[in-house]
Backbone bond lengths (Angstrom), bond angles and torsions (degrees), N, CA, C in turn:
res aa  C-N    CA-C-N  psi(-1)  N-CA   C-N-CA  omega(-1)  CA-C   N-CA-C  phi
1 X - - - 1.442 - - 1.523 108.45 -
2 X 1.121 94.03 128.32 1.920 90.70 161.77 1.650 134.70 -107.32
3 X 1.343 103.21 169.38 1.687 105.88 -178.13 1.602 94.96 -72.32
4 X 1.472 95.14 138.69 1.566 91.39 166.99 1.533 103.63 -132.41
5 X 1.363 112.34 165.90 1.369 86.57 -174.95 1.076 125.64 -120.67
6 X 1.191 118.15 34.27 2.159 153.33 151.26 1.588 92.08 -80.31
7 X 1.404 134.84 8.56 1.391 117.72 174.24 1.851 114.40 -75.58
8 X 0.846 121.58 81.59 1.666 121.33 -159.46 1.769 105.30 -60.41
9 X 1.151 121.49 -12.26 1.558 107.15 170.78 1.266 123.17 -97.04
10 X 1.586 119.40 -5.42 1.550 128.72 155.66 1.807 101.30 -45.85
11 X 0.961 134.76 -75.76 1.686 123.24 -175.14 0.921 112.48 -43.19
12 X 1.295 126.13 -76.08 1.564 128.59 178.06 1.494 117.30 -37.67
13 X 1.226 118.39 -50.45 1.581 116.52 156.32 1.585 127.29 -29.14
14 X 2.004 101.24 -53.97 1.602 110.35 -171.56 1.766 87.82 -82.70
15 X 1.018 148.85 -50.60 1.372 117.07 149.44 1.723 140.60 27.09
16 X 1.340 108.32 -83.77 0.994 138.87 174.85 1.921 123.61 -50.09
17 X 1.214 108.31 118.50 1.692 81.74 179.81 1.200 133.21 -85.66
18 X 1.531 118.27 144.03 1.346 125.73 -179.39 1.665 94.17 107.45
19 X 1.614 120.99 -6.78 1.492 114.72 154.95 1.117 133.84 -92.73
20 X 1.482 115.80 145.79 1.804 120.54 -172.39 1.460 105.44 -127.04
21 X 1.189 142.65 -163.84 1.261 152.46 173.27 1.140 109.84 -54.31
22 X 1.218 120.01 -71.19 1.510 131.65 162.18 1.278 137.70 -32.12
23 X 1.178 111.65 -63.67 1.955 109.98 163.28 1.390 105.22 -68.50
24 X 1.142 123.32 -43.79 1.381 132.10 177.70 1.909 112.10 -41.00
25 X 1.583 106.92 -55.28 1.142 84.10 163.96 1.866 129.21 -96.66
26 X 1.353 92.09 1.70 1.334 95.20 -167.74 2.028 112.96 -63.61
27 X 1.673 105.84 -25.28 1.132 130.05 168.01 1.204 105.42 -53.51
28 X 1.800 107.95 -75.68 1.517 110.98 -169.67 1.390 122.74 -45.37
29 X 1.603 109.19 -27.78 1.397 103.53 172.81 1.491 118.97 -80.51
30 X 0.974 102.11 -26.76 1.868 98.71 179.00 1.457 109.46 -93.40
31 X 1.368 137.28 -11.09 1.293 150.05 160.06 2.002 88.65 -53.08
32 X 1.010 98.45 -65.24 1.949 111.71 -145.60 1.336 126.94 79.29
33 X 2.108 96.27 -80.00 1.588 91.58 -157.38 1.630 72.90 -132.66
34 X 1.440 130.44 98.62 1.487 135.75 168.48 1.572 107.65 -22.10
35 X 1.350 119.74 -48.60 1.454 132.01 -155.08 1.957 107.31 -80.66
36 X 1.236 86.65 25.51 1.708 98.27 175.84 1.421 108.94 -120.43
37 X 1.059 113.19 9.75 1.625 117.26 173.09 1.469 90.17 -128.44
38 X 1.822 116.10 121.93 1.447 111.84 171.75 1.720 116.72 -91.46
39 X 1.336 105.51 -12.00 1.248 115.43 169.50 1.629 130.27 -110.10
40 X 1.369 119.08 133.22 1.400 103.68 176.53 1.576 111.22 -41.36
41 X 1.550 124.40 -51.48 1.134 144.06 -157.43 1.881 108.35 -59.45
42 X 1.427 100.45 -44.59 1.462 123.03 163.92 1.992 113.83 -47.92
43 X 1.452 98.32 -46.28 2.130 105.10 -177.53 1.550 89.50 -60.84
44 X 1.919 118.83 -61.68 1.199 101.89 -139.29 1.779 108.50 -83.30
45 X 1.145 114.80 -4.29 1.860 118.30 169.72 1.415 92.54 -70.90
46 X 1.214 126.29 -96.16 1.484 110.91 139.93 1.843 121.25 46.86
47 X 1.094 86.05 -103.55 1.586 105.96 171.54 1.532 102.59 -70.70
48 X 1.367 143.09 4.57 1.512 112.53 -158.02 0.982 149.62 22.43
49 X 1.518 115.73 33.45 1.058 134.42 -175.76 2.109 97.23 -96.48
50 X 1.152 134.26 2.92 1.193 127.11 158.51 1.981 120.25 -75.38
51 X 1.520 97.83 156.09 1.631 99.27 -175.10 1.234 97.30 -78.22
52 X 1.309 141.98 176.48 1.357 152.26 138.45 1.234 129.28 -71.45
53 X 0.909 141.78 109.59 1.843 162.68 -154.60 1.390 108.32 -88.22
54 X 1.057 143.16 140.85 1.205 133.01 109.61 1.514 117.03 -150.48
55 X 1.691 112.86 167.90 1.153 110.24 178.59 1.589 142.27 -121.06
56 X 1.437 116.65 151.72 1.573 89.30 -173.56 1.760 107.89 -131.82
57 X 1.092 132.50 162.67 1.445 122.53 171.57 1.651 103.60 35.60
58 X 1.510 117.46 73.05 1.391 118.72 -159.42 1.477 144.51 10.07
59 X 1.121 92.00 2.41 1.539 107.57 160.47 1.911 130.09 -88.34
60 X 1.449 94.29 123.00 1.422 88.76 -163.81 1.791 104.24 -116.90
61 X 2.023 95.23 130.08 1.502 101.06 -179.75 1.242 125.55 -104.17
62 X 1.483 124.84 157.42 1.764 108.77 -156.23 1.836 78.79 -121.69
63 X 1.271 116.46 155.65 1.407 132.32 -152.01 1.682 101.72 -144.77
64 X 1.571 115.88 -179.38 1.392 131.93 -167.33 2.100 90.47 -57.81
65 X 1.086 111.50 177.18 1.657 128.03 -177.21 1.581 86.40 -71.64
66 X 1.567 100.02 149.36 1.512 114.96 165.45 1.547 110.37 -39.55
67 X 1.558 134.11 176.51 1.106 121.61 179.58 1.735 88.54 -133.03
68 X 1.773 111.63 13.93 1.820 122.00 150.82 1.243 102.66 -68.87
69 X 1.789 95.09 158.34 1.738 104.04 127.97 1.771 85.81 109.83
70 X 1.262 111.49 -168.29 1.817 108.05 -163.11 1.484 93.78 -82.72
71 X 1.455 110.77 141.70 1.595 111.36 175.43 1.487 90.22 -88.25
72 X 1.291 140.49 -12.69 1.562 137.76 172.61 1.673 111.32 -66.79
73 X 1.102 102.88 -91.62 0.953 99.12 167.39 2.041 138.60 -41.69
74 X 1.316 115.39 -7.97 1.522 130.75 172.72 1.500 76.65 -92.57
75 X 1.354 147.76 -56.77 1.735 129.82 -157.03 1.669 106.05 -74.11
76 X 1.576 94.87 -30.75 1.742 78.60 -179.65 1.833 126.49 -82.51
77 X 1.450 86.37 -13.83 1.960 92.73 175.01 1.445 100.65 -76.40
78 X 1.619 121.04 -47.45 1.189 112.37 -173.08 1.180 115.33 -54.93
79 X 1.340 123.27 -73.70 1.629 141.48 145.04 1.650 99.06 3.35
80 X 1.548 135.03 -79.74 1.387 120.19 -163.52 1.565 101.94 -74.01
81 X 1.246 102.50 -29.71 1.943 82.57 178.33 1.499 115.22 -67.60
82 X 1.425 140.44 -33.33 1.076 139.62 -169.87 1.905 106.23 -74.75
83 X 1.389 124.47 -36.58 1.222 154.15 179.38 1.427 99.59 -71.71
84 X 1.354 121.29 -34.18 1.651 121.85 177.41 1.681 92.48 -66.10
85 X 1.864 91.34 -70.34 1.731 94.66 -146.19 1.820 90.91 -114.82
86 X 1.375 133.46 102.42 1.366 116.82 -176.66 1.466 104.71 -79.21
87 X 1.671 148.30 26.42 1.128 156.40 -164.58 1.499 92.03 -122.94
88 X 1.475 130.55 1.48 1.640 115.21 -168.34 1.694 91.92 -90.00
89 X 1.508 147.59 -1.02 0.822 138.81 -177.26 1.268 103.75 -91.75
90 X 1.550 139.49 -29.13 1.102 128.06 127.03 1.341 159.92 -4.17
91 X 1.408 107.47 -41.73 1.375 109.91 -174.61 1.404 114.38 -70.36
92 X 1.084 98.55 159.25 1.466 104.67 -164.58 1.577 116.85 -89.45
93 X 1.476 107.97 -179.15 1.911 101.50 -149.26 1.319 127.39 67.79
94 X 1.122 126.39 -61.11 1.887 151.54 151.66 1.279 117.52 -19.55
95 X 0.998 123.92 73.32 1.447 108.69 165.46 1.529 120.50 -63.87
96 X 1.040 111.91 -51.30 1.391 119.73 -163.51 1.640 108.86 -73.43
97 X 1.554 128.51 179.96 1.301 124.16 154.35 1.320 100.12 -82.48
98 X 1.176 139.37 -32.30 1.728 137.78 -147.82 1.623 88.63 -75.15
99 X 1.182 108.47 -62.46 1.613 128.42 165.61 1.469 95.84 -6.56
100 X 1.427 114.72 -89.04 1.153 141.09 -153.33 1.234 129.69 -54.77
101 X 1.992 99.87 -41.17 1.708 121.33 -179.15 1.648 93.29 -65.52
102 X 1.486 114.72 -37.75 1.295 91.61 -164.25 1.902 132.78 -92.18
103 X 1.449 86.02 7.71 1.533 100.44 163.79 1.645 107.15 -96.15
104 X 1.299 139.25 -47.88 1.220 115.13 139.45 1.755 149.18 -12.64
105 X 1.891 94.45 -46.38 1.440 90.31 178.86 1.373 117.55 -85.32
106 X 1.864 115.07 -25.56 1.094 120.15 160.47 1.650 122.91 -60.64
107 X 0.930 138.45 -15.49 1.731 164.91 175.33 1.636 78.62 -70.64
108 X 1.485 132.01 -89.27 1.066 141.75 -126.04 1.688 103.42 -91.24
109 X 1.609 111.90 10.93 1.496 113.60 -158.18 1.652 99.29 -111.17
């Protein structure tokens, strides 16, 4: 597939902070046609940008991002969140970055 440049969600992408040309289109191309996901909830499984769940003795724990879903698109959210704020590896509790993007993406959802 190529960049074209009638792709109308490349701007709106560079828009966004922590986007440049590059993730910007690197999304739009692996996005395609947005209107194929009817749910937000549907992009971000999707995207793997969801935690991993499970439960035990009715208590249920949410874990690192799925290790589904586009490894492109999971590098370019991670990628613009770290490029937004390079202090999110920081936050506290968090060890990890994976940790981290995904209290961010929930922040940003």
């Amino acid at each position: 597939m190529r960049i074209s440049k009638d792709n109308k969600l490349i701007p709106i992408l560079e828009g966004l902070p922590g986007f440049g040309k590059i993730l910007s289109a690197l999304v739009a191309l692996e996005i395609d046609d947005i209107s194929r996901f009817p749910t937000r909830a549907k992009f971000a499984s999707y995207s793997g940008l969801i935690p991993s769940t499970f439960a035990s003795g009715g208590r249920v724990y949410h874990g690192d991002l799925v290790p589904t879903g586009s490894p492109w698109l999971k590098y370019a959210f991670v990628e613009a969140a770290l490029t937004y704020d390079p202090l999110i590896n920081l936050l506290p509790g968090s060890p990890s970055i994976e940790s981290n993007t995904i209290k961010v993406v929930m922040l940003l959802s």
